[in-house]
C-alpha positions in Angstrom: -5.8 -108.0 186.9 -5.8 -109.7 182.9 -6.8 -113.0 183.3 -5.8 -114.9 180.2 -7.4 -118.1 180.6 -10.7 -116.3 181.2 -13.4 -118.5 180.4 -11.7 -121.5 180.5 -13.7 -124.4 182.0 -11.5 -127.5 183.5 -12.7 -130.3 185.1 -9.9 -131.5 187.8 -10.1 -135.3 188.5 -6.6 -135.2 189.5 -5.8 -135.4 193.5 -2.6 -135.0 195.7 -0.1 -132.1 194.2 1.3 -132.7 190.4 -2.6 -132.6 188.8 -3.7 -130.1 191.4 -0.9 -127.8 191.2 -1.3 -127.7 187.7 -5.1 -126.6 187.9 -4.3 -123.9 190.1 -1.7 -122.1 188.6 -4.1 -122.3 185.1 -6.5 -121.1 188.2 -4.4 -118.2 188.3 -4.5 -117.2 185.1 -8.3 -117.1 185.2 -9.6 -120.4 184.2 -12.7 -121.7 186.2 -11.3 -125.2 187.4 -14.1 -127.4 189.2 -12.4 -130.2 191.5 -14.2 -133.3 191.6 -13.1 -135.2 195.0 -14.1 -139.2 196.0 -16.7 -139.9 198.3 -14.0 -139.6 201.2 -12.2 -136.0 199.7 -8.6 -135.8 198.0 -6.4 -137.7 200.1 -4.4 -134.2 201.0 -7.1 -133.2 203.2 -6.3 -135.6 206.1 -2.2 -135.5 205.2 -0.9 -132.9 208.2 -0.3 -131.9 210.6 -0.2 -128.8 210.1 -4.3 -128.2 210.2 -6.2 -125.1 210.6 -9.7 -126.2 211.6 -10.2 -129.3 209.2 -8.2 -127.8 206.4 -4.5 -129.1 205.8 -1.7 -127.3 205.0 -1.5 -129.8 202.0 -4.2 -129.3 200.5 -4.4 -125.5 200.9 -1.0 -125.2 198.9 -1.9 -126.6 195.7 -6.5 -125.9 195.3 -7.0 -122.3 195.4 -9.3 -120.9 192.5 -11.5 -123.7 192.3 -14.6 -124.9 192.9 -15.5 -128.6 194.5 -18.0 -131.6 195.0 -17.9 -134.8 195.8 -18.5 -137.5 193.2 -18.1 -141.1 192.7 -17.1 -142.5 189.4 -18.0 -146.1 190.5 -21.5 -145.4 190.2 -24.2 -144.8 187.2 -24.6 -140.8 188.3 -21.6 -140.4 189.4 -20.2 -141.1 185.7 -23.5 -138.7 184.2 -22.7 -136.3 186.0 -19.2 -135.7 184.9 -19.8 -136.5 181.6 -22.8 -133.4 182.0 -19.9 -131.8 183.3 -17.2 -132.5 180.3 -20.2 -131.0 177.6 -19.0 -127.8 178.7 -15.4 -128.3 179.7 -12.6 -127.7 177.4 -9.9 -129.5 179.7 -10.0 -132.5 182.3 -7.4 -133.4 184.1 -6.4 -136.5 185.7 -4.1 -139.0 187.2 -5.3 -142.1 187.2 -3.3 -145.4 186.4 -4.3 -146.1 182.9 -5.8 -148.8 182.9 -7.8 -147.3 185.5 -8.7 -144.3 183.6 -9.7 -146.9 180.7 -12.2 -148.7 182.4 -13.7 -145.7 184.4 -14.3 -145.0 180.8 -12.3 -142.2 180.8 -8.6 -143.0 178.3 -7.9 -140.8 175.5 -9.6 -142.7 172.7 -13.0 -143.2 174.6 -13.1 -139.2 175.7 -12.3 -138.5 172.5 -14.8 -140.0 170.6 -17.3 -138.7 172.8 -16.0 -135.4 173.7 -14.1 -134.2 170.4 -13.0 -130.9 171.3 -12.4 -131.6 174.7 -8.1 -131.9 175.9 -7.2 -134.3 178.3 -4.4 -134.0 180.5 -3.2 -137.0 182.2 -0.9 -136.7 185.0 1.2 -140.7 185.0 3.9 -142.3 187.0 5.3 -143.7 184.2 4.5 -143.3 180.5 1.6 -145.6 179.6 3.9 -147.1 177.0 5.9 -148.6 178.8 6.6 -151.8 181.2 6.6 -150.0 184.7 3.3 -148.2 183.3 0.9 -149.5 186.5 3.7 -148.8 189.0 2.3 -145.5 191.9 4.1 -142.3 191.1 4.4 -140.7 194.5 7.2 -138.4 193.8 9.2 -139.6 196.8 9.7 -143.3 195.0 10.3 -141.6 191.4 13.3 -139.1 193.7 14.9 -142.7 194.2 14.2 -144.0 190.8 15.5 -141.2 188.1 18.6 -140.6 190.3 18.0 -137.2 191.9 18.7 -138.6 195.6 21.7 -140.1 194.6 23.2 -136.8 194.0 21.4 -135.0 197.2 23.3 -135.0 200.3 26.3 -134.7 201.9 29.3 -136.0 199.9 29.9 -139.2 202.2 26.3 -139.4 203.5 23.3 -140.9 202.5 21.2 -140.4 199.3 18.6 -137.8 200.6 15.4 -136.9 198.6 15.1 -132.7 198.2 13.1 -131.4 200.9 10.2 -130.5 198.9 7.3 -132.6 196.2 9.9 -131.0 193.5 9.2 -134.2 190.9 5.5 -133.5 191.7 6.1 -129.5 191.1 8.1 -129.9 188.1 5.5 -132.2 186.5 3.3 -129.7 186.9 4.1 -126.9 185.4 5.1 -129.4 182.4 1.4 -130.1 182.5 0.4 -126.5 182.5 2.4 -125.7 180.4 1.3 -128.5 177.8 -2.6 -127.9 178.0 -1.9 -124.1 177.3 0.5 -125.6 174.2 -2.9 -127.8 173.3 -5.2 -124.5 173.5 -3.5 -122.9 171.3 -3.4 -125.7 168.8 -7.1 -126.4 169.0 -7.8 -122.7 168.6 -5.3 -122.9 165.8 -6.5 -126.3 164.1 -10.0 -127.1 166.2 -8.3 -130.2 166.6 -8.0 -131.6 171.0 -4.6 -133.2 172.2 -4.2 -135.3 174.6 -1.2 -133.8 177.1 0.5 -136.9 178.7 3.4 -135.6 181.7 5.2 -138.6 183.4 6.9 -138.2 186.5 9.8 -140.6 185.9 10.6 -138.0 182.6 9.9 -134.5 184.5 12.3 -135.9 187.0 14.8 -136.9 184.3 14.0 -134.0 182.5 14.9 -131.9 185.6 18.5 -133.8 185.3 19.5 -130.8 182.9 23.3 -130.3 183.9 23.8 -133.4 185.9 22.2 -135.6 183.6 23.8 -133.9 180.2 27.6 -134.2 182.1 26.4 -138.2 182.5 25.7 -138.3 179.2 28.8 -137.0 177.7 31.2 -139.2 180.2 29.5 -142.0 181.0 30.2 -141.9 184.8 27.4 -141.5 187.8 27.3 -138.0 189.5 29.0 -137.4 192.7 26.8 -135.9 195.5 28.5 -132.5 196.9 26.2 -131.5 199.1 25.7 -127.7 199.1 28.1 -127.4 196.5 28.3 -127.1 193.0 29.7 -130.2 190.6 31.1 -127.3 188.1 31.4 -124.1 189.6 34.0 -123.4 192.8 33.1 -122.1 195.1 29.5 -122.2 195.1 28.2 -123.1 198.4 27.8 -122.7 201.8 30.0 -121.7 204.5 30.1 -121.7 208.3 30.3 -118.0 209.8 30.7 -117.3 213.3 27.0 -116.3 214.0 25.3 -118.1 211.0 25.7 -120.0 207.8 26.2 -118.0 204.4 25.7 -119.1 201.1 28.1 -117.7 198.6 27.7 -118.0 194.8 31.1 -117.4 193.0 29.8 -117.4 188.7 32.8 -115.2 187.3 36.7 -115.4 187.6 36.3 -111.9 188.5 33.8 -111.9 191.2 36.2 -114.5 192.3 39.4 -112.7 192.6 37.5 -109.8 194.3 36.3 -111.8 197.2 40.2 -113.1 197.2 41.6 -110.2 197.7 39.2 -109.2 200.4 40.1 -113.4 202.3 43.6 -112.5 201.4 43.8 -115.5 199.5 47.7 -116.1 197.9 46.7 -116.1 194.1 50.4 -115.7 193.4 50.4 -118.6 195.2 47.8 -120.7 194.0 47.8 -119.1 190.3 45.1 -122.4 189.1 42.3 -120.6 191.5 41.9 -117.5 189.0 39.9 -119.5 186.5 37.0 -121.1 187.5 38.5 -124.8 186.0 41.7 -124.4 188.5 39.2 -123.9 191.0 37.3 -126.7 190.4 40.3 -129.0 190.1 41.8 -128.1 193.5 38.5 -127.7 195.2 39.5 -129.0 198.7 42.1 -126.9 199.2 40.4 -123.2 198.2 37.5 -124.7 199.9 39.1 -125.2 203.0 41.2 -121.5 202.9 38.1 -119.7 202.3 36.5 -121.8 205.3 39.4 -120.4 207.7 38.9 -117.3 206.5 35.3 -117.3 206.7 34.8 -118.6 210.3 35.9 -115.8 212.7 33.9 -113.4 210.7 30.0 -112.7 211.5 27.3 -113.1 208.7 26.3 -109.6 208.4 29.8 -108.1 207.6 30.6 -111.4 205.1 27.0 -110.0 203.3 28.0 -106.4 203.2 31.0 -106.9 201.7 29.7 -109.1 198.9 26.5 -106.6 198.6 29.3 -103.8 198.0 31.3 -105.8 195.6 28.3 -107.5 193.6 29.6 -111.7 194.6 26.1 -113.2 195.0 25.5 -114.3 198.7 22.6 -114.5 201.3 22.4 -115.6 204.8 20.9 -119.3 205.0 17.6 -118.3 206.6 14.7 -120.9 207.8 11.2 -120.5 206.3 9.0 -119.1 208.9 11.8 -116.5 208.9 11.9 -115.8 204.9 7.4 -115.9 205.3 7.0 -113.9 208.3 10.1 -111.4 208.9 11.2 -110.7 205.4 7.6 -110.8 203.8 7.7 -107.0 203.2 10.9 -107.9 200.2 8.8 -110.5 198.6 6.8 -108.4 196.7 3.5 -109.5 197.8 4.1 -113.2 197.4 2.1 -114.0 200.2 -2.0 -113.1 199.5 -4.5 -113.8 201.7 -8.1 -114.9 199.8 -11.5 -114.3 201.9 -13.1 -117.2 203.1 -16.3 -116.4 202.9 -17.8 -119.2 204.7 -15.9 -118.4 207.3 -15.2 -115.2 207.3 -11.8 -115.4 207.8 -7.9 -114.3 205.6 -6.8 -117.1 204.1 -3.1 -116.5 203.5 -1.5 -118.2 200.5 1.7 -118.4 198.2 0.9 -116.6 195.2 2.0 -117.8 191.7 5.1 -116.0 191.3 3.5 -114.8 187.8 3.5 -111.0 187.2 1.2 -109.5 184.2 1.7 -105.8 183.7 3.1 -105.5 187.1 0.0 -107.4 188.4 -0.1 -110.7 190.5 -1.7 -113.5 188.6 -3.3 -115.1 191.7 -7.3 -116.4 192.0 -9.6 -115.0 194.2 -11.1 -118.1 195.1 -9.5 -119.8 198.7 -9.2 -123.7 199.1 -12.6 -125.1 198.8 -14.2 -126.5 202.1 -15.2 -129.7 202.1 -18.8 -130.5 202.2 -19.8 -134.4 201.6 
């Protein structure tokens, strides 16, 4: 398999998910990424259940490829050994309140002085520039604060976070994508960067629709829960045996799946463009729900296979992981453990090269104290 970042040394101070995921998927790519943990491990390790042995689900989903040991940067050796460590690293990564990071003697301006070549990658909450700098970034609070729960739900319901780290995911690949951005310049210029990623601004960032529709108008979002603000209709439905999700993106598509609901477009002209649909949303929303219920999944999916309107059954994970694995083109890999001799089964990176899955050998490091 190419590995691209081969012979790339990081050093990973960075713990929970956004700064972990990160170093794994440059993991991926081939870099060699050593994890330094505190005294007591990343804080993922004891977050479960689920457990297998001592090993959380947690942290397995965001450290394979690396390498680990414990070290404490509140101590003498603690700090000479990473700094023997950083002599030969190209990146570290971290996540560390800055202040923090400044007396641990490890901000931007220290590092560099010492370390000129080396890139820094710093992982925030907030940007360090600005008043709610020393505030925690769990991605939960920063869901609440940049507005993404108060557009997830169901219209009349409660603001509801996404079910998933996805501020914490987002960041990351910002991150990754940012010390690859700073490789290049250094191999460019020989000059180090330091990559800054803020939560708060990956999650606003993440807006994109939502938050350019609130910038043209000036009015808050409206939470719809499965369905789409601008596109009709573009959500779920209740079947007789099952819920399907139907994806409507072209007036065509739409008058297709209209003919087969006998919908009344003579009727109802508005619902052949996409804008009419929009506008008189509750009504085509509730005809296609009438029309929808008595009928079973599988024969709703068939015809839109046959027709080309984008649907899917809405399916539950351990069914999508374990009964359709064989369509997800080996998504799932399992890494020997050799210490254990056992398959550890992973989610890849979803990263092809020549046909080829860009996935580390390396499983989840143990953890020894």
């Amino acid at each position: 398999m190419p590995k691209p970042l081969h012979k790339l040394r990081i050093v990973d101070l960075s713990r929970i998910l956004a700064g972990p995921f990160a170093t794994q998927l440059l993991a991926d790519l081939g870099a060699e990424v050593h994890k330094l943990e505190p005294p007591e491990g990343d804080a993922t390790r004891g977050w479960g259940p689920p457990f297998e042995g001592e090993e959380s689900a947690y942290f397995r989903c965001c450290n394979r490829g690396k390498t680990t040991e414990a070290i404490d940067l509140h101590t003498d050796n603690g700090k000479a050994r990473l700094f023997e460590l950083l002599k030969e690293a190209d990146v570290l990564v971290e996540n560390f309140l800055p202040d923090s990071a400044d007396r641990l003697g490890l901000g931007w301006k220290a590092l560099h002085a010492k370390f000129p070549k080396l890139i820094l990658a710093s992982i925030r909450g907030f940007a360090s520039d600005v008043p709610d700098s020393r505030r925690a970034g769990y991605d939960f609070i920063i869901q609440a604060e940049s507005g993404w729960m108060s557009i997830t739900g169901e219209e009349n319901g409660r603001p509801m976070k996404v079910g998933v780290a996805l501020v914490d995911v987002l960041a990351s690949l910002y991150c990754a994508n940012g010390i690859q951005a700073a490789l290049l310049h250094r191999e460019r210029t020989g000059e180090a960067l330091h990559v800054e990623v803020p939560l708060m601004e990956a999650a606003l960032a993440g807006l994109v629709n939502v938050g350019a529709g609130t910038l043209m108008t000036g009015q808050p979002p409206q939470r719809f829960g499965n369905a789409h603000p601008q596109i009709v209709p573009y959500q779920t439905f209740p079947c007789r045996d099952g819920e399907v999700a139907i994806g409507v993106g072209g007036d065509r598509q739409f008058e297709v799946l209209a003919l087969w609901l006998r919908l009344d477009l003579d009727r109802n002209p508005e619902w052949r463009k996409n804008r009419g649909r929009v506008e008189d949303r509750k009504n085509l929303v509730e005809a296609i729900t009438a029309a929808l219920a008595p009928r079973g999944v599988d024969e709703v999916l068939k015809v839109c296979e046959q027709d080309a309107i984008p649907a899917s059954r809405v399916r539950t994970v351990d069914d999508v992981l374990f009964k359709q694995a064989g369509k997800l083109h080996q998504l799932i890999q399992p890494l020997f453990d050799e210490d254990s001799s056992v398959m550890v089964p992973t989610l890849a990176s979803p990263i092809l090269l020549n046909g080829l899955r860009a996935c580390a050998s390396l499983p989840p490091p143990r953890w020894r104290p």
